[in-house]
N, C-alpha and C positions, 0 to 999 in steps of 0.2 A: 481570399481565405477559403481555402477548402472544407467542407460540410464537417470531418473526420477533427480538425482541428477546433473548430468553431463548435462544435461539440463537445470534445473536453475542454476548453477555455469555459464552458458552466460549469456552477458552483453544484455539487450534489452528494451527498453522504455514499461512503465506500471504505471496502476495506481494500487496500493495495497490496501488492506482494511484490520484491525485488529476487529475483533468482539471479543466481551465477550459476550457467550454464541448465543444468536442469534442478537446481537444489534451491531451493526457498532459506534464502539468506536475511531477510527481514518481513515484518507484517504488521503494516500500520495501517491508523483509519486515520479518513479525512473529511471536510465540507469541500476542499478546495484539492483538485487532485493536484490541477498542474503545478499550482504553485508548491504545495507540498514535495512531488516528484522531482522538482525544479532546487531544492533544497536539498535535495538526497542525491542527484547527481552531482552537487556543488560539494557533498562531502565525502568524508573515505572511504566511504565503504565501499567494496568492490560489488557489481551486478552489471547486467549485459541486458537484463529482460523485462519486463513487469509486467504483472495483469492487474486489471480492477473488476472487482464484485459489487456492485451494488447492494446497500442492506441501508433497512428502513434506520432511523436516527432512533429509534427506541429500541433499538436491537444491537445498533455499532459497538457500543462498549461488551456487551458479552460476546458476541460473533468472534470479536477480535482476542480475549483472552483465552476464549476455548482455541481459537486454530494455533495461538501461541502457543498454551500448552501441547496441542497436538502435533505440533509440526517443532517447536522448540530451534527458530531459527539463533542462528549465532550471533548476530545484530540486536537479537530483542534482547535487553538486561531486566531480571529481576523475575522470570518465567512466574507465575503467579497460582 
């Protein structure tokens, strides 16, 4: 197992981002990236890319409705 792998297979609070092509198509947070990213390529929605940001666990829930709001990708329902 390579270092890059065996470090995202840990568990750690994050906000993820799924882009198609250069356009931020969803924005979700997790404890568990891979298995969560591993569920999001298992469904429809269309993305080619992702990044993760780390954010402390008492910050994940707002982090993540401010960039929703700011960014207002097309996958997220219910923009808040």
């Amino acid at each position: 197992m390579n270092i890059e792998r065996e470090f995202f297979l840990k568990d750690f609070y994050c906000i993820y981002y799924l882009y198609d092509k250069d356009t931020i198509v969803y924005i979700g947070k997790t404890k568990r990236p891979a298995d969560r990213l591993m569920q999001h390529a298992k469904s429809d929605k269309i993305f080619n890319s992702i990044s993760i940001q780390y954010c402390h666990k008492d910050e994940i829930t707002k982090t993540e409705i401010r960039l929703i709001n700011k960014y207002r990708p097309k996958y997220n329902k219910g923009w808040k």
